[in-house]
C-alpha positions in Angstrom: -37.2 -7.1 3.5 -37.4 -3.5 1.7 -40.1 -2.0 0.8 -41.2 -0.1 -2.4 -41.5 3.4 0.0 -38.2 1.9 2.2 -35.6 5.0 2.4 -32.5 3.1 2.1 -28.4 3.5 1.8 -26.1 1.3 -0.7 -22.6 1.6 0.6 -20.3 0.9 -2.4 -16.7 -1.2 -1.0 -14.1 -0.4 -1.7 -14.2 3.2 -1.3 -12.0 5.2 0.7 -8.3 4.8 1.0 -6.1 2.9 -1.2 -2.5 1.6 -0.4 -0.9 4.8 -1.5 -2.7 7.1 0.3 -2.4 5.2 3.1 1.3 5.3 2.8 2.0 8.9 2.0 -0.7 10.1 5.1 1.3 7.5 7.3 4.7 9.1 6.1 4.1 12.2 7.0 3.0 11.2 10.4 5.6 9.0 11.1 8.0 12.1 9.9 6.5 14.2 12.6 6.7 12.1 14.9 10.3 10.8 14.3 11.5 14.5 13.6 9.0 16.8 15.3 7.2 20.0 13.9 7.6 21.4 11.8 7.9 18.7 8.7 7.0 20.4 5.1 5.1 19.0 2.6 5.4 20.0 -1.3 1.9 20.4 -2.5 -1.2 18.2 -0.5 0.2 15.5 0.3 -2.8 13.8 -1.0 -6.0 16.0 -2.7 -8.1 16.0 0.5 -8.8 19.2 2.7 -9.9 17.2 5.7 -6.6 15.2 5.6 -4.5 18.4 4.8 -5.9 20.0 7.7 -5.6 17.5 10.0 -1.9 17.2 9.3 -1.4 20.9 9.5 -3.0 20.7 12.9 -0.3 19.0 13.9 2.7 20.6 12.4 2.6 20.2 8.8 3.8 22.8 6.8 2.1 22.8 3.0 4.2 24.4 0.5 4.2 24.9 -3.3 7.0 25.0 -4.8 11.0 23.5 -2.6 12.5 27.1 -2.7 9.7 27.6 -0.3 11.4 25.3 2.2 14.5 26.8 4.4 17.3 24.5 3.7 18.6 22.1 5.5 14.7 20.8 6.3 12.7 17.9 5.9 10.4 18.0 3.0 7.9 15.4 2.2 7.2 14.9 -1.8 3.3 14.2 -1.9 1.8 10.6 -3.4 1.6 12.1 -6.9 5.4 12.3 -7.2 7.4 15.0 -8.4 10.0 15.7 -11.9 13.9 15.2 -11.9 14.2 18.9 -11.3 12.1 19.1 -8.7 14.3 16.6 -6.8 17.6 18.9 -7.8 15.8 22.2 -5.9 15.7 20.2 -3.1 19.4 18.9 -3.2 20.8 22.3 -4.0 18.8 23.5 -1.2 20.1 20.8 0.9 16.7 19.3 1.9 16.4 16.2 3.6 13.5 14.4 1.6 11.1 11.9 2.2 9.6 10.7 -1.2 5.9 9.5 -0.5 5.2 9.2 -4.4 2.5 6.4 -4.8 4.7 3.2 -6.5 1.9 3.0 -8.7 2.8 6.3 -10.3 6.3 5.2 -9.5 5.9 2.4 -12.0 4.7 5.2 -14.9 7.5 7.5 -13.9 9.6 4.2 -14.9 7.7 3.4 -18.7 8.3 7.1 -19.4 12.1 6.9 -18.7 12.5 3.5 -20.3 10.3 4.9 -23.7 12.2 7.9 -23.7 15.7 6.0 -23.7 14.3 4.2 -26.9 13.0 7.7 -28.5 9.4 6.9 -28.5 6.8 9.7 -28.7 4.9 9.6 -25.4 1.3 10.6 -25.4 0.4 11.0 -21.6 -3.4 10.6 -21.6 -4.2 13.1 -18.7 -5.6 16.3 -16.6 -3.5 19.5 -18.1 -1.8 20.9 -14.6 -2.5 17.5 -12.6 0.5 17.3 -10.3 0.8 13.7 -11.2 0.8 14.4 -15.2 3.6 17.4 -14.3 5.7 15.1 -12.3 5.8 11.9 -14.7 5.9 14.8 -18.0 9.0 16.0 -16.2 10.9 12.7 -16.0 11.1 13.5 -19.9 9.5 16.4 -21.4 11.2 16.3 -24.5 9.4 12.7 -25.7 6.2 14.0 -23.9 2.6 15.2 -25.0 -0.1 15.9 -22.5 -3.6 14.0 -24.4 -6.3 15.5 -22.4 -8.8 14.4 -24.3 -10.4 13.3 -27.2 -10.8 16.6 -28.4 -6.8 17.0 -28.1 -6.2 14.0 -30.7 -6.3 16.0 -33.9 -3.4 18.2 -33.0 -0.8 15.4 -31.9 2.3 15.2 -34.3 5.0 12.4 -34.1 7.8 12.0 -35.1 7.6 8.1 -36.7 4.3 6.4 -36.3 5.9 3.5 -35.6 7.5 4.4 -32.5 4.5 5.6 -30.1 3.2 4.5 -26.9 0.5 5.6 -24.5 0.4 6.2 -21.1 -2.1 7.0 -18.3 -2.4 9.6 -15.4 -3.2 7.0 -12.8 -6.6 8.6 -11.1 -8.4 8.3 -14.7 -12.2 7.2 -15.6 -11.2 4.2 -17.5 -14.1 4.4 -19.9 -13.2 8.5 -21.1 -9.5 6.9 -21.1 -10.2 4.1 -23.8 -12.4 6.5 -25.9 -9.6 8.8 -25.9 -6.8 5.5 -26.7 -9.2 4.3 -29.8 -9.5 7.9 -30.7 -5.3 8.3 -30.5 -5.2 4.5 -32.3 -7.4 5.7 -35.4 -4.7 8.1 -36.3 -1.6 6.1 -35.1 -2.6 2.4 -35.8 0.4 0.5 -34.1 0.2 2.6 -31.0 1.7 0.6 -28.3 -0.4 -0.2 -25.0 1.5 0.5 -21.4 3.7 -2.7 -20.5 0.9 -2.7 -17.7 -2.3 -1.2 -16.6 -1.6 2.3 -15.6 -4.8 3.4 -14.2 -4.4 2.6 -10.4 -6.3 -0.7 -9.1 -8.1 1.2 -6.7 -9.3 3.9 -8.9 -10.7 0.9 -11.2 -11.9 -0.5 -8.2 -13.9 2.2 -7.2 -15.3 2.9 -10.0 -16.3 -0.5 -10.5 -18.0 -0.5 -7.4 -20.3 2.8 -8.3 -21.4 1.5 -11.7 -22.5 -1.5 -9.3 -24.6 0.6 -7.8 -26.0 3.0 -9.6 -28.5 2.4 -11.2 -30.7 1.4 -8.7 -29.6 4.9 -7.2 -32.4 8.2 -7.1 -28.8 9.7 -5.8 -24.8 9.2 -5.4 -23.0 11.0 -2.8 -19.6 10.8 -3.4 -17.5 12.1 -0.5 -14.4 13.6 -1.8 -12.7 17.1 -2.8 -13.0 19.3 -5.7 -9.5 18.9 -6.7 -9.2 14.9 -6.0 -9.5 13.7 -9.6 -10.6 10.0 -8.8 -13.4 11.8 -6.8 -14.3 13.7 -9.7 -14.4 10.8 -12.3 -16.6 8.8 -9.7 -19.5 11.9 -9.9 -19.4 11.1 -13.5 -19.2 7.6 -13.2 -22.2 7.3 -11.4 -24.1 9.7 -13.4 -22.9 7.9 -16.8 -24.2 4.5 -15.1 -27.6 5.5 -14.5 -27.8 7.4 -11.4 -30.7 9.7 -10.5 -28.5 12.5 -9.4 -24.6 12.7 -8.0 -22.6 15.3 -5.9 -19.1 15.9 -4.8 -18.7 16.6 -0.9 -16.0 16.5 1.6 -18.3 16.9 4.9 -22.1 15.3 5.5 -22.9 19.4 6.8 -22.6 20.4 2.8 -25.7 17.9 1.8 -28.9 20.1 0.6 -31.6 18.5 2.3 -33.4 19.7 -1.4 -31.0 16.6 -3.2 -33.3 14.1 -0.7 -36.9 14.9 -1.9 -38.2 12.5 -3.3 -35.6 10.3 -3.0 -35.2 6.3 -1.8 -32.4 4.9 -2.8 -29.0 7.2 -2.0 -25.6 5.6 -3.0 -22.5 6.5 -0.8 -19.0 5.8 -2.1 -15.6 8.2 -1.8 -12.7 8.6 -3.3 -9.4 6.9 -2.9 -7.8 9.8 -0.7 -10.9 9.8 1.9 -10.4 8.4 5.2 -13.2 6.4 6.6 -14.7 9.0 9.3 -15.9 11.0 6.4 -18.0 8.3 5.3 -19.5 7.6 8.5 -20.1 11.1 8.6 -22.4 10.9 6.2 -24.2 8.0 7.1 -25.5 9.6 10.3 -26.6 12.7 8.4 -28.7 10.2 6.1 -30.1 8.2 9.3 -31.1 10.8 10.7 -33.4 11.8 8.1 -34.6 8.6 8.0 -32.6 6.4 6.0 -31.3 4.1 8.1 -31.0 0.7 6.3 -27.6 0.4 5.1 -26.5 -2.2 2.7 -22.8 -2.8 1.3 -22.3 -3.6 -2.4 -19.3 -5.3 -2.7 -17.7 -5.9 -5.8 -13.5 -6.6 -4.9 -11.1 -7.0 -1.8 -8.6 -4.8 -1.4 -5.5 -6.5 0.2 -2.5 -4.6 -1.0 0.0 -2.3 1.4 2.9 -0.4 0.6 6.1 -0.3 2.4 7.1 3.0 4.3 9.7 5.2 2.0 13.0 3.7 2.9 13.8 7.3 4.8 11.4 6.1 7.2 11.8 2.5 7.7 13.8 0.9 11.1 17.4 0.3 10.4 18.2 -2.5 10.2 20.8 -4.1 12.8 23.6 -5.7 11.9 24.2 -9.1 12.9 
């Protein structure tokens, strides 16, 4: 049994990877090794520096922009997905692509063309120069307007009130996206909801999982990157549920040994494009420094997988 002095770690699950990361890492391994090096990638092919790395060690080329890409070669579109134009650089420049968009975001990228073909006004609740939120803005710019927050409600214009929906960058804090919904449905009462949840299960999930746990926190160590935005909302998460103190890192080496005084309880989570080694990572960095006692709050099972994009599944054989 704990003590009141007992240094002690809460492991939030789930943490760490979701389906679609898990997918788009796998996709561009499998594209290595089916092709050999060098396979590009437009953008990180998910926001982790650890993962990017890793993949670059063996072959990956990270790009920007397609025109970066010599043509005729295999480019991999990250798990944020990409805009209609981007997919018509890469055909003019005769690219053979491998389309690791997350089928969550997929699934927005779809509600956006089917409002656009029945002229709604869009408003995208999202991060200003997310890759996601330029991606699914592409697939109809014209019906379109980024909502970045609350303090971006004032200034939206429709064209008939009656014909708007909203829509959600998928890596969202669900709590800062429904203040900015009722905010965006005081001036536009019959805004419509998505046909379906857009925030990603396992960003809910996640985040779910850290309000769980913090408050009985003195500290929440989120292992993640700076540009990963479900690492970011889970900082704030924790800190908005009660947590002594919370910090973004991607490696246990970047803990201040300052953030432990005085502290008992430290909470331990990650965000959805982590893999698992980080985590552990950590954990020996806390035991040893003496906390040692780990226990898992578990608040869901995560069970869903994601096919392979079809550019990389077995053909099939003909019978």
């Amino acid at each position: 049994m704990s003590g009141p002095e007992t240094k002690r770690v809460l492991l939030a699950k789930p943490r760490g990877y979701c389906a679609g990361v898990d997918r788009a890492v796998e996709a561009v391994e499998q594209a290595l090794e089916k092709h050999g090096a060098p396979v590009y990638v437009r953008k990180q092919i998910v926001h982790n520096v650890h993962v990017v790395q890793t993949l670059s060690d063996r072959g990956a080329i990270f790009v920007d922009e397609t025109d970066e890409v010599p043509p005729g070669s295999i480019v991999v579109f990250s798990a944020h997905g990409v805009s209609p134009a981007v997919r018509d650089q890469a055909k003019d420049r005769e690219l053979r692509t491998i389309d690791a968009t997350c089928p969550l975001v997929t699934k927005v990228h779809g509600e956006v063309k089917r409002f656009a073909r029945e002229d709604y006004d869009i408003l995208l609740v999202g991060h200003r120069g997310h890759e996601e939120v330029e991606g699914t803005s592409g697939e109809a710019p014209a019906n379109v307007q980024l909502v970045d927050s609350v303090a971006d409600v004032a200034s939206v214009t429709v064209r008939d009130p009656e014909k708007v929906v909203w829509l959600s960058q998928t890596t969202l804090s669900v709590d800062e996206t429904m203040q900015t919904v009722h905010a965006l449905r005081e001036r536009f009462p019959t805004l419509q909801n998505p046909p379906s949840d857009d925030i990603c299960y396992a960003t809910q999930n996640r985040q779910v999982a850290v309000k769980a746990m913090a408050p009985q926190c003195d500290l929440v160590l989120v292992v993640g990157s700076a540009n990963s935005s479900n690492s970011v909302r889970l900082v704030e998460v924790a800190l908005a549920a009660g947590a002594g103190a919370s910090y973004l890192i991607d490696y246990a080496r970047q803990i201040d040994d300052s953030w432990l005084d005085g502290v008992r309880t430290v909470g331990v989570t990650s965000g959805a494009s982590v893999p698992e080694v980080l985590v552990r990572g950590v954990l020996d960095h806390l035991a040893e420094r003496g906390w040692g006692e780990v226990e898992e709050i578990t608040t869901a099972e995560e069970t869903l997988t994601f096919a392979l994009p079809r550019e990389l599944r077995p053909n099939r054989v003909a019978r």
